[in-house]
Backbone as CSV, one residue per row, in Angstrom:
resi,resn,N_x,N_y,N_z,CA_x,CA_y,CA_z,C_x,C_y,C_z
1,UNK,130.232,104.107,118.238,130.254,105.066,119.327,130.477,106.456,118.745
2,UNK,129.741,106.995,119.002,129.653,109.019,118.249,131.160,109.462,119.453
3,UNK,131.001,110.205,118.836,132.478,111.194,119.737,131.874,112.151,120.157
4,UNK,132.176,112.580,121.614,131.651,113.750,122.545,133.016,114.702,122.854
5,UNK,134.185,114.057,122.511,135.556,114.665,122.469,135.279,116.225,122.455
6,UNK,135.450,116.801,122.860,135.733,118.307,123.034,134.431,119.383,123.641
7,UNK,133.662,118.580,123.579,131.879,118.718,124.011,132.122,119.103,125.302
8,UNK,131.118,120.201,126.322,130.947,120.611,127.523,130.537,119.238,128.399
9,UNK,130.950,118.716,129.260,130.378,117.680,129.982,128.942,117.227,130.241
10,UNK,128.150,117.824,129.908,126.811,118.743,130.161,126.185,117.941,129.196
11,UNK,126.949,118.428,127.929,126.127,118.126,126.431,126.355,116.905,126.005
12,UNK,127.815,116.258,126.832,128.182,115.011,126.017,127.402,113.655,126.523
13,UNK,126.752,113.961,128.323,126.091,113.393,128.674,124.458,113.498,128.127
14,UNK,124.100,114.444,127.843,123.032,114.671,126.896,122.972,113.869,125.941
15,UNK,123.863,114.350,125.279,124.139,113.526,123.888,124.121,111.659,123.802
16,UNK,124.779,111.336,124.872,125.317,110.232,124.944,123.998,109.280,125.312
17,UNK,122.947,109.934,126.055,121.932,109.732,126.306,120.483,108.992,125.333
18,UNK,120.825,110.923,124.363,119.715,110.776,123.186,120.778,109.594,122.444
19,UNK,121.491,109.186,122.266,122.171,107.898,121.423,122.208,107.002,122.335
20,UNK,121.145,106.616,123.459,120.837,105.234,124.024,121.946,104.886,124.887
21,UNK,122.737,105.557,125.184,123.611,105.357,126.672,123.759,105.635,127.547
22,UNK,123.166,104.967,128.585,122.701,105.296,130.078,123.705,105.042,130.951
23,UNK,124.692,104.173,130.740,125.899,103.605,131.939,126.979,104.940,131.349
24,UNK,126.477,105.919,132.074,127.438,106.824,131.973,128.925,107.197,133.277
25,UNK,129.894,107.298,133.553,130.985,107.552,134.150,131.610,108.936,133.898
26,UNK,132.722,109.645,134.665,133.563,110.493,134.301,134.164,110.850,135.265
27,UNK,135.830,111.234,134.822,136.802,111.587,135.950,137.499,112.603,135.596
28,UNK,138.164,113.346,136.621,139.245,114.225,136.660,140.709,113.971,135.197
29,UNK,140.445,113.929,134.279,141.672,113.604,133.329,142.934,114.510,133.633
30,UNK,143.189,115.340,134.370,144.463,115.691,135.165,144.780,114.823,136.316
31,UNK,144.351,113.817,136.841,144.441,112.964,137.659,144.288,113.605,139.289
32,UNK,143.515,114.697,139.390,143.482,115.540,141.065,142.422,114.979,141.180
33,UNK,141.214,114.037,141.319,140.439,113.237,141.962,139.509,113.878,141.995
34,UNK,139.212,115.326,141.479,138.093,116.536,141.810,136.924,116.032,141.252
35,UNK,135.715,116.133,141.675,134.569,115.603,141.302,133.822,116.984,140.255
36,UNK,133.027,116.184,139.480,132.540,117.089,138.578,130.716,117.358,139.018
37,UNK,131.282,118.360,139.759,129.772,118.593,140.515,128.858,119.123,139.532
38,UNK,129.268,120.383,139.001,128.760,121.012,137.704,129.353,120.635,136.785
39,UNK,128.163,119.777,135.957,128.939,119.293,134.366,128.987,120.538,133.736
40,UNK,128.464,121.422,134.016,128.641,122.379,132.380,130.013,122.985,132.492
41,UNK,130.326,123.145,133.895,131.907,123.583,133.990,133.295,122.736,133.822
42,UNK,133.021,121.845,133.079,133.799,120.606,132.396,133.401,120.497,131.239
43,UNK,135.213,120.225,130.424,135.083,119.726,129.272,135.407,118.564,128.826
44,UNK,134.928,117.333,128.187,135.884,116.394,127.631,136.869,116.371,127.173
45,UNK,137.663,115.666,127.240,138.985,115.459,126.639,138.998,114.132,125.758
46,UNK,138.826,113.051,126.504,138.644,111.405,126.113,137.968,111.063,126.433
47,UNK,137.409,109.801,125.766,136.529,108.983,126.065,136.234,107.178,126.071
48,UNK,136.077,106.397,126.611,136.133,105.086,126.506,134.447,104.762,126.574
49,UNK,134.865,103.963,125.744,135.192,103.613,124.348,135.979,104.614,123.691
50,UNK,136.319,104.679,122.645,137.058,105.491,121.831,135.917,106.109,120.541
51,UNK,136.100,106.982,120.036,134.877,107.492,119.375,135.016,106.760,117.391
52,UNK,133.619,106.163,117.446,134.215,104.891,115.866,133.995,103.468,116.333
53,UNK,134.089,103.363,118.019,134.069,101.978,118.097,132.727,101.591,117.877
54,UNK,132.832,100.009,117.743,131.379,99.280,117.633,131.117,98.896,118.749
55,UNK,130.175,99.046,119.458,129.556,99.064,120.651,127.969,98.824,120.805
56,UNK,127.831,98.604,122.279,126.070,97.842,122.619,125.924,99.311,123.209
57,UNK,124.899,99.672,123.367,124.292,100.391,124.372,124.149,100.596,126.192
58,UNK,124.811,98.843,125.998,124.809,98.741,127.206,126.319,98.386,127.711
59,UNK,126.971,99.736,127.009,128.285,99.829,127.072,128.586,100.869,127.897
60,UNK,129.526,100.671,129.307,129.335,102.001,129.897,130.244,102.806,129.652
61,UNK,130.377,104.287,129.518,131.083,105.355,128.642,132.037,106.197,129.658
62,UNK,132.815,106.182,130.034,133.715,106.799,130.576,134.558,108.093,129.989
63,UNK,133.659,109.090,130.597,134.408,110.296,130.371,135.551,110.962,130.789
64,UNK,136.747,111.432,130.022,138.024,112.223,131.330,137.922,113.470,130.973
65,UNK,137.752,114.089,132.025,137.244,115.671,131.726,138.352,116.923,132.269
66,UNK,138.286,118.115,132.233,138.948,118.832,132.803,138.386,120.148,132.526
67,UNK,138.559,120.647,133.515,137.559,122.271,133.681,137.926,123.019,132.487
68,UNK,136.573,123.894,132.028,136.636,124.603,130.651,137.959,125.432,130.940
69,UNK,138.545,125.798,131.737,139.608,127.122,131.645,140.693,125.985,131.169
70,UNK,141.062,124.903,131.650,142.171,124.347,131.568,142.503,123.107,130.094
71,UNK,143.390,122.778,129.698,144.167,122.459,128.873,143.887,121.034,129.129
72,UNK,143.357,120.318,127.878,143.632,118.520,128.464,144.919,118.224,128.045
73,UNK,145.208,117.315,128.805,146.919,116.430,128.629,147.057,115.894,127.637
């Protein structure tokens, strides 16, 4: 699994893409439930899988994000 860790939400789904992963996910990683309407105005923080793991493609990728101004936990 490549690492999208610190990547604009935007690009990591891009990314995650051109490397054959389509079951894509992502949430609020401050835990306020806010939906990420505009990916480019989100950044990653974490990711599941963890970035290194061995993984299928048809692994779905769960992003925790939090708006570019703000600080991940």
């Amino acid at each position: 699994m490549p690492s999208f860790v610190g990547m604009v939400l935007q690009s990591a789904q891009d990314g995650a893409q051109a490397a054959g992963f389509f079951l894509l996910t992502s949430h609020d990683a401050l835990g306020k439930n806010r939906l990420q309407v505009l990916d480019r105005n989100w950044r990653v923080c974490t990711q599941t899988p963890a970035p290194g793991t061995k993984t299928g493609t048809d692994t779905k990728l769960d992003f925790g994000t939090v708006k570019l101004e703000e600080r991940c936990p």
